[in-house]
C-alpha positions in Angstrom: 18.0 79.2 43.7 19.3 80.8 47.2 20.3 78.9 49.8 20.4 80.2 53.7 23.3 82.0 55.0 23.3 80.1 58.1 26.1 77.4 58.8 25.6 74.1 59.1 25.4 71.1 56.7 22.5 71.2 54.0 21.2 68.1 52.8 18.7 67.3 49.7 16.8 64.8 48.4 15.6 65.4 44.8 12.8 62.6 43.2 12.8 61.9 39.6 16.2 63.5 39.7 17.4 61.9 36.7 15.3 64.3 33.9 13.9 67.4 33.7 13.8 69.9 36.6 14.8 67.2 38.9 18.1 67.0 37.3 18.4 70.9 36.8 17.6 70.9 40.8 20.1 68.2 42.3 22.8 69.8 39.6 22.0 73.3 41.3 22.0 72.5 44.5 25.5 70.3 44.5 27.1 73.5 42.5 25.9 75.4 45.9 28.0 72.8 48.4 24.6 70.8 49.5 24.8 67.4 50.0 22.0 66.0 47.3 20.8 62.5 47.0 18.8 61.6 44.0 15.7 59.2 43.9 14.7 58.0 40.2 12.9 55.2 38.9 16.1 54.2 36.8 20.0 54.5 36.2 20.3 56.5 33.8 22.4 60.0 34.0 
């Protein structure tokens, strides 16, 4: 996954973040400095 060059403050919101490739995405894009909020049906992870 790349993320722009440009500056500036990136921001995500992943659904069904708490399995699968929502997970592998949020964890991704927090390892590359974004700013991820996660949206899941329940608590768990």
């Amino acid at each position: 996954m790349e993320l722009g060059k440009e500056s500036g403050t990136r921001i995500a919101i992943v659904t069904g973040g708490n399995t699968g490739i929502g997970i592998i995405t949020a964890r991704e894009l927090a390892h590359k400095n974004a700013h991820v909020f996660v949206a899941s049906r329940s608590r768990d992870h």
